[in-house]
N, C-alpha and C positions, 0 to 999 in steps of 0.2 A: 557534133559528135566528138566523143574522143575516144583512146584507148589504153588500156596498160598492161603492163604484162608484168607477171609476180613469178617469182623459183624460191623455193625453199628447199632444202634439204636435211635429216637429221641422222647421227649415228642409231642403229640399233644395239641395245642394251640390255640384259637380264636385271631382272626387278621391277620393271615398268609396265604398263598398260599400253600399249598399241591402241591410239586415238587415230583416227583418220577420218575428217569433217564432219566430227562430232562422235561419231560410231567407235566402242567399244570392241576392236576387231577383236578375237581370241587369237595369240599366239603365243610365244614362248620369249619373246622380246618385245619390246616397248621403245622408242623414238623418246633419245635425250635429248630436253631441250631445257629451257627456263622455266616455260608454261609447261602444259602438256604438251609439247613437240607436234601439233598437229600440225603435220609437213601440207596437208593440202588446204586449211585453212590459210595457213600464213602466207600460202601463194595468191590465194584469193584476195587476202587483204592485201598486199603489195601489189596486186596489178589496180586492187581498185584505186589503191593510194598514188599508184602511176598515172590513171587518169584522171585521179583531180590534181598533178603535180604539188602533191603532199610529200615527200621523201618516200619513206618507207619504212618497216615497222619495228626495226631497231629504233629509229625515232621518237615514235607515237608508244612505245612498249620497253622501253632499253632494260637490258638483261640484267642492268646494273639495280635496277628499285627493285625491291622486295615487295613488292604489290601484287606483280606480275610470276611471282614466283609460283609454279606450280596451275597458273588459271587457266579457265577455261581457254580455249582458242575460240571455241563458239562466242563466249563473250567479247571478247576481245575481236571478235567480227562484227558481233552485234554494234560496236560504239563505230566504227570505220562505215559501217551504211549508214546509221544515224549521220554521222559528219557527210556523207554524199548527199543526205537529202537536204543536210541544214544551208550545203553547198550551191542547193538546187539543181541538185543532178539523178535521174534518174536511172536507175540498173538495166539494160536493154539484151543483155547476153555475157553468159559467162560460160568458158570454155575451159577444162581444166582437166589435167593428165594425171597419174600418180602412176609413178614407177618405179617398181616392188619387183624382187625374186620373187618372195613367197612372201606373207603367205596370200594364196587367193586373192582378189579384194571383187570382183563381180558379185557374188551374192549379198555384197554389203553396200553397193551405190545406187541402190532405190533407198536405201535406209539413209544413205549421206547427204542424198537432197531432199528427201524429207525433214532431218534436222536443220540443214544450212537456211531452209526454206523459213524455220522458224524466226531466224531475223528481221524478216521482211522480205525476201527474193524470193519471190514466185519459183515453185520447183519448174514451171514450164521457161522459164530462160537459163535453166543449172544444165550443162552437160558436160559427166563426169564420164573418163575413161581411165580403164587401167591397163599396163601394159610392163613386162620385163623385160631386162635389158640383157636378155641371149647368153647372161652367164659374164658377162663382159663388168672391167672395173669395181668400185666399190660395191653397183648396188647389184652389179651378178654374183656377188662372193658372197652375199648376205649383212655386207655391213654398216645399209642403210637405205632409208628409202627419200625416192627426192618427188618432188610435183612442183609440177607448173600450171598458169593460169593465163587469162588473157580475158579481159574485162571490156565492153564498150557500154560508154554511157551517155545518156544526150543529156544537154543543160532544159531545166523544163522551162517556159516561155510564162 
């Protein structure tokens, strides 16, 4: 067994899409990032890249190629489980935070493991929660949101 643990973070921004593990949230700001800033995808793939001691995803995605401009975070999930399995690693638990002022994000984390689900990872091992930070620092003032993740995967036999 191993484990990893992913943080992402991103400014919020007018003119953007608010992406949050795959989901199209509606708000009035959108998460700058390279790709679509999908702050709890990218935590996802950094803890999974944690547990196959791959680096992490400025590595496998660097901000610097125009490839990654603008993509999907979903995709860009998608090829980091492909690489766990080609690793011979299988997914066993994912545990993962997003923490947001606003807006809301509960009525939208059955809709996040159903997409994240679509990579390969079973929606019965995805547990996604949201949670504010009290008004406190950047992401209580509204000026971004951050997530975290925690991965355990076993090597399959």
């Amino acid at each position: 067994m191993r484990i990893g643990i992913g943080y992402d973070s991103h400014r919020l921004v007018s003119g953007r899409k608010l992406v949050l593990g795959g989901v199209d949230v509606p708000f009035a700001k959108g998460l700058m990032g390279h790709s679509d800033g999908d702050a709890l995808c990218h935590a996802i793939i950094d803890a999974l890249l944690g547990a196959m001691g791959k680096d992490d995803i400025g590595r496998h995605f660097p901000d610097t190629d125009i490839r990654w401009q603008g993509a999907s975070s979903i995709a860009l999930l998608k090829d980091i489980v492909d690489l766990s399995r080609s690793e011979g690693l299988r997914i066993k638990w994912i545990d993962a935070i997003i923490i947001a002022e606003e807006p809301k994000l509960a009525p939208y984390i059955d809709s996040m493991k159903k997409i994240i689900s679509k990579v390969g990872i079973s929606p019965s091992i995805i547990n996604i929660k949201a949670k504010t930070n009290e008004g406190m620092g950047f992401i209580g003032s509204g000026e971004g949101i951050a997530a975290q993740a925690v991965c355990l995967v076993e090597k399959s036999v």
